[in-house]
N, CA, C and O atoms as a DFTB+ gen file, in Angstrom:
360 C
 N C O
     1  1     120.907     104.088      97.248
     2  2     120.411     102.991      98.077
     3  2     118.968     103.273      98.464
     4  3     118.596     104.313      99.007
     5  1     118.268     102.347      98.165
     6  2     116.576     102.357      98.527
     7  2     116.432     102.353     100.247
     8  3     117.287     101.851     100.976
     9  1     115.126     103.041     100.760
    10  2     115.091     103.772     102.039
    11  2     114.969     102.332     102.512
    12  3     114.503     101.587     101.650
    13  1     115.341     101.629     103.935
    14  2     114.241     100.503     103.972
    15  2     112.980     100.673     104.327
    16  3     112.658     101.805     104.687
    17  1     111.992      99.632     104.316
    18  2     110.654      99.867     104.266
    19  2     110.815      99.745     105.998
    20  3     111.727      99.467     106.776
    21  1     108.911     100.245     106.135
    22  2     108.939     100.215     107.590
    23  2     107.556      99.034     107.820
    24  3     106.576      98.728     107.140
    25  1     108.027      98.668     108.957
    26  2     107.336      97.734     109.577
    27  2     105.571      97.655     109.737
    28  3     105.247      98.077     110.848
    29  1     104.703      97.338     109.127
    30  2     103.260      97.712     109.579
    31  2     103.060      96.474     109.902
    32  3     103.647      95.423     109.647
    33  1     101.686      96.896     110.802
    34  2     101.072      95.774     112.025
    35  2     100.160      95.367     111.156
    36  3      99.412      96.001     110.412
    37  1     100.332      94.080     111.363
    38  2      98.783      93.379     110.878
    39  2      98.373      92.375     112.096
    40  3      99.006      91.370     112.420
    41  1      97.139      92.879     112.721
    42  2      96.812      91.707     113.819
    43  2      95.754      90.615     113.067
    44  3      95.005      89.855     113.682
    45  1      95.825      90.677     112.157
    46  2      94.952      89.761     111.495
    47  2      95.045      88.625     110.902
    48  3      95.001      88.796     109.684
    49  1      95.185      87.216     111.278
    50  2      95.562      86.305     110.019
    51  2      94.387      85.030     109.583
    52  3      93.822      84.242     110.341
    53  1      94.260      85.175     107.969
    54  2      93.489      84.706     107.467
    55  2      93.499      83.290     107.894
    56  3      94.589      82.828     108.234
    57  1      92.294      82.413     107.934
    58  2      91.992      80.733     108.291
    59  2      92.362      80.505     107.236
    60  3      93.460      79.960     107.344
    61  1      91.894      80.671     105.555
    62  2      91.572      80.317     104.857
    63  2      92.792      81.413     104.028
    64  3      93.105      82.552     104.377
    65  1      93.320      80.607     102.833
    66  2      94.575      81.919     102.286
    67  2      94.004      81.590     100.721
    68  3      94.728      82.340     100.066
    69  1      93.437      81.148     100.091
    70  2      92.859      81.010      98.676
    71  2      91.751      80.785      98.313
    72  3      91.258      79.659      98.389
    73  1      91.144      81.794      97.852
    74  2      89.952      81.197      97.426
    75  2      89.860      81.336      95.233
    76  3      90.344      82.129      94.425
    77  1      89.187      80.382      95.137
    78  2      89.110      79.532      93.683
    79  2      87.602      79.820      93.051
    80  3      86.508      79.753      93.612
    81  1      87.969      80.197      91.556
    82  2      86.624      80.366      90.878
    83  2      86.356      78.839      90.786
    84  3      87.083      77.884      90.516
    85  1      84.736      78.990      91.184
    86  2      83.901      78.126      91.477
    87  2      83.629      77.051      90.052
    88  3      83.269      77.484      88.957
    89  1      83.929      75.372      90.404
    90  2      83.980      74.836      89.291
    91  2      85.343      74.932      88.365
    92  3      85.191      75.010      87.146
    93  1      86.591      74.927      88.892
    94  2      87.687      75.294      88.072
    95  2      88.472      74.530      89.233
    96  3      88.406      74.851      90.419
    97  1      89.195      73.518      88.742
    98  2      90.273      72.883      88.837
    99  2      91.460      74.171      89.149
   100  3      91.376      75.358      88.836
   101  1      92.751      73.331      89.999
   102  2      93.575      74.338      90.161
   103  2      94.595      74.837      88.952
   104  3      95.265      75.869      88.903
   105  1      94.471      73.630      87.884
   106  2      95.199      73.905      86.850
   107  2      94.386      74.649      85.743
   108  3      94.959      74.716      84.655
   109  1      93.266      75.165      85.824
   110  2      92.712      75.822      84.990
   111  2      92.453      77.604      85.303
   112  3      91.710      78.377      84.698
   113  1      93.273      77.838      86.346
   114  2      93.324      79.273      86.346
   115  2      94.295      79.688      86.945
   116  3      94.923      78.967      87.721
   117  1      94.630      81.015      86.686
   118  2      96.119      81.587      87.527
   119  2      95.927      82.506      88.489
   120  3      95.142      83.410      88.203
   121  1      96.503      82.525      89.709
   122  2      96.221      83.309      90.896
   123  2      96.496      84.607      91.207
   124  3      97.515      84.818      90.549
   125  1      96.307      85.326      91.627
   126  2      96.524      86.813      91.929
   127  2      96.855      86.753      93.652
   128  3      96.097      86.319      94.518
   129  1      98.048      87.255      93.812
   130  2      98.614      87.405      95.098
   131  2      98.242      88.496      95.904
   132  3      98.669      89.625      95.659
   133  1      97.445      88.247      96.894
   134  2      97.241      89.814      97.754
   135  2      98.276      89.619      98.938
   136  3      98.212      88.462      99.354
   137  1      99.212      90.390      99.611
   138  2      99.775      90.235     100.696
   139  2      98.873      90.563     101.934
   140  3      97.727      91.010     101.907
   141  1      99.757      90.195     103.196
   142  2      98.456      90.079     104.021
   143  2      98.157      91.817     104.672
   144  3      97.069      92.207     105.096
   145  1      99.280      92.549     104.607
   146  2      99.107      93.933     104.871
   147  2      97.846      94.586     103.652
   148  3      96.937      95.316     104.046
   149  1      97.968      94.242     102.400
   150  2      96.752      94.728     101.865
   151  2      95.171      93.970     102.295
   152  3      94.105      94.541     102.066
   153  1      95.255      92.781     102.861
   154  2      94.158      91.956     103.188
   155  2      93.626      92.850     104.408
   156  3      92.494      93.181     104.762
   157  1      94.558      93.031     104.767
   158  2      94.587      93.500     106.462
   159  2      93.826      95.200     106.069
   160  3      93.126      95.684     106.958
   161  1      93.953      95.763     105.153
   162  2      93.375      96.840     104.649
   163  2      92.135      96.837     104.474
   164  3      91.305      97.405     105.184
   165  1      91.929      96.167     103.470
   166  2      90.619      95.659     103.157
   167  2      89.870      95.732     104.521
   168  3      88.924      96.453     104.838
   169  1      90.559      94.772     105.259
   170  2      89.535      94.421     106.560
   171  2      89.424      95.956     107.340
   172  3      88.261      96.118     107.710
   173  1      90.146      96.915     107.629
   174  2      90.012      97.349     108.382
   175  2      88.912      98.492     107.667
   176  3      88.103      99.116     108.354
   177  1      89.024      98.638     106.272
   178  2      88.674      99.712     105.583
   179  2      86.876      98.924     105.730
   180  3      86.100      99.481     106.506
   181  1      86.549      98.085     105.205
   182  2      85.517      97.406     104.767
   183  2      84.622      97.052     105.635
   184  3      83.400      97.173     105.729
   185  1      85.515      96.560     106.297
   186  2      84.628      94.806     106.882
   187  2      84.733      95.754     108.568
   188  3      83.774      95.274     109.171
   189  1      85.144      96.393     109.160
   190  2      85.429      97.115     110.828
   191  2      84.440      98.333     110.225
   192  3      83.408      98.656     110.814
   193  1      84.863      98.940     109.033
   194  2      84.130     100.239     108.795
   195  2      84.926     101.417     109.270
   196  3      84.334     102.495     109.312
   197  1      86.435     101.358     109.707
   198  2      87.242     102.186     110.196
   199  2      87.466     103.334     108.940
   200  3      87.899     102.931     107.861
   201  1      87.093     105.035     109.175
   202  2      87.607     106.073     108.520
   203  2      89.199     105.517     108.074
   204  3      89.870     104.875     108.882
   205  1      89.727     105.860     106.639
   206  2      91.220     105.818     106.002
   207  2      92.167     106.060     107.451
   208  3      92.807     105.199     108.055
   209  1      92.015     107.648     107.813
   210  2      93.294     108.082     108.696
   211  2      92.864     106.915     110.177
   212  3      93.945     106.517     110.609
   213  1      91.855     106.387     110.896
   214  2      92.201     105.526     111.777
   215  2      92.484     104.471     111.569
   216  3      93.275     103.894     112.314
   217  1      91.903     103.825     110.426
   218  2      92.668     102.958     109.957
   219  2      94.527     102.688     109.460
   220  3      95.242     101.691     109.363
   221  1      94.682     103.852     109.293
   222  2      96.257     104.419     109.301
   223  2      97.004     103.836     110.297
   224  3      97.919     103.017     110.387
   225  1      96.206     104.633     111.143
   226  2      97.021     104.673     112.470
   227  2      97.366     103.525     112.984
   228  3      98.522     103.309     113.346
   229  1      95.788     102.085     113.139
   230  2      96.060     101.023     113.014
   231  2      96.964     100.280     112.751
   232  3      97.359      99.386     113.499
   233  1      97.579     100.643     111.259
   234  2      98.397      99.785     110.569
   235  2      99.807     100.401     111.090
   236  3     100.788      99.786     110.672
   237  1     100.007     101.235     111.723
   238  2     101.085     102.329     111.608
   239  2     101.656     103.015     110.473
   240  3     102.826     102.939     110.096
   241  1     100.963     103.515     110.097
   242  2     101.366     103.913     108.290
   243  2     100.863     105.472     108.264
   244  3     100.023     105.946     109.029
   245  1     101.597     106.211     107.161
   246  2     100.392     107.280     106.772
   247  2      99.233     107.434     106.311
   248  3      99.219     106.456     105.564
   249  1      98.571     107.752     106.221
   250  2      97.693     107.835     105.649
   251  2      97.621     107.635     103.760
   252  3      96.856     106.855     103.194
   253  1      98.604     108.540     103.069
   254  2      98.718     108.238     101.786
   255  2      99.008     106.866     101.497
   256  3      98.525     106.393     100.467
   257  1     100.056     105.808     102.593
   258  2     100.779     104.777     102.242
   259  2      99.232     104.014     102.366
   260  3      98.929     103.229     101.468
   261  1      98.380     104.231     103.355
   262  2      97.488     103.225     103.650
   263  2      96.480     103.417     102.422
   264  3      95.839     102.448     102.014
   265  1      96.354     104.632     101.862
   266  2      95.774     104.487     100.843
   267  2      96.360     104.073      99.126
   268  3      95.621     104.147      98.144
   269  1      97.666     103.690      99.081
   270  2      98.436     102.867      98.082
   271  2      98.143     101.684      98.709
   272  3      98.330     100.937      97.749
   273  1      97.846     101.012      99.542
   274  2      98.161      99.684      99.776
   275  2      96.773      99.633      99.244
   276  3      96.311      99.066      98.253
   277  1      96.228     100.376     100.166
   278  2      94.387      99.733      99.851
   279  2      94.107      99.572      98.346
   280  3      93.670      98.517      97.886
   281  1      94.449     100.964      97.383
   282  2      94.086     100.889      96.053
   283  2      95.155      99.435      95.084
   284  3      94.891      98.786      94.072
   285  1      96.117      99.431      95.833
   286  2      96.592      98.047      95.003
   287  2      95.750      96.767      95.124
   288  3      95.449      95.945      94.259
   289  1      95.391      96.834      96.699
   290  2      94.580      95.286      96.900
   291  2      93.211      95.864      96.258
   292  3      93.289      95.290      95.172
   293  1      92.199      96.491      96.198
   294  2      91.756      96.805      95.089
   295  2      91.252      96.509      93.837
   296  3      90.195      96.070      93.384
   297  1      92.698      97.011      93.260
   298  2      92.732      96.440      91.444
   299  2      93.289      94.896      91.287
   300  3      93.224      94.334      90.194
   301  1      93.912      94.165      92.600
   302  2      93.881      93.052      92.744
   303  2      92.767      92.008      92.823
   304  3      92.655      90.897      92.304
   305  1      91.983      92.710      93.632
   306  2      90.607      91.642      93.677
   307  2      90.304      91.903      92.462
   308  3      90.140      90.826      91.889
   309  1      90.093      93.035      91.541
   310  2      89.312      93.683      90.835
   311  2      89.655      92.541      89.428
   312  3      88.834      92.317      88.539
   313  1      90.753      92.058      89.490
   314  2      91.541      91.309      88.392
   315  2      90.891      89.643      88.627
   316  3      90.431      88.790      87.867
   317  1      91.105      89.721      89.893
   318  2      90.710      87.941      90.163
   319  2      89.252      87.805      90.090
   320  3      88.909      86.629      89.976
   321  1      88.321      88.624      90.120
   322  2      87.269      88.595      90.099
   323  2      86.524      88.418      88.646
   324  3      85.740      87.525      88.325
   325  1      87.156      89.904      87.589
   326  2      86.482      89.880      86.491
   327  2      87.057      89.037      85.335
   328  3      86.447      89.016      84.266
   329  1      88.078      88.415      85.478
   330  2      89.248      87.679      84.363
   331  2      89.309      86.355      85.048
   332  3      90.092      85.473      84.694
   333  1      88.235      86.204      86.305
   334  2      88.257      84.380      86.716
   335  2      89.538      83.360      87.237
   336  3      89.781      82.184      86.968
   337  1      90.302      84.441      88.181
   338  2      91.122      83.991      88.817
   339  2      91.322      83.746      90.092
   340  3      90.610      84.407      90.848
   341  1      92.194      82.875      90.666
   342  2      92.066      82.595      92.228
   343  2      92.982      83.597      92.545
   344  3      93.869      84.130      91.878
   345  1      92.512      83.783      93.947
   346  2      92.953      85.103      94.853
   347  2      93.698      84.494      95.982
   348  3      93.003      83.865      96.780
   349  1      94.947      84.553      96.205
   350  2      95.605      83.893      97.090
   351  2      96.530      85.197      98.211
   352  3      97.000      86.275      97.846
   353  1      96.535      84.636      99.491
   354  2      96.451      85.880     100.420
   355  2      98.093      85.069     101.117
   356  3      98.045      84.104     101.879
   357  1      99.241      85.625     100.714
   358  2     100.249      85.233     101.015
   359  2     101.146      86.172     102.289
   360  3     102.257      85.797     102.664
């Protein structure tokens, strides 16, 4: 039986949950899903400027977990960006 997962905080919620390559109809590209705990990464890592381990703490997580979440959202943008897809924050 799988452990259950544990609960992390996100005080953050996006206005805006999709954004679309520019000039592209919605039927002309496919979306890449970020959840909002990796969004919530991003922000704290990026955009606050918070060190990994306080940012951890933030989220209530370890440190390693906060750094799997971060590197998934990541190679997520990293996909919607260079292959011209919308990025949708669910």
């Amino acid at each position: 039986m799988a452990r259950p997962r544990k609960h992390r905080r996100v005080r953050w919620h996006p206005r805006v949950n999709i954004f679309t390559p520019y000039g592209q109809t919605r039927a002309d590209f496919e979306l890449v899903e970020i959840s909002r705990e990796e969004a919530e990464a991003i922000r704290l890592k990026n955009v606050i400027g918070l060190e990994q381990t306080a940012a951890a703490v933030k989220m209530r997580t370890s440190q390693s977990t906060f750094q799997r979440i971060l590197t998934s959202a990541y190679y997520k943008l990293a996909v919607g960006i260079i292959y011209g897809r919308g990025i949708r924050i669910k």
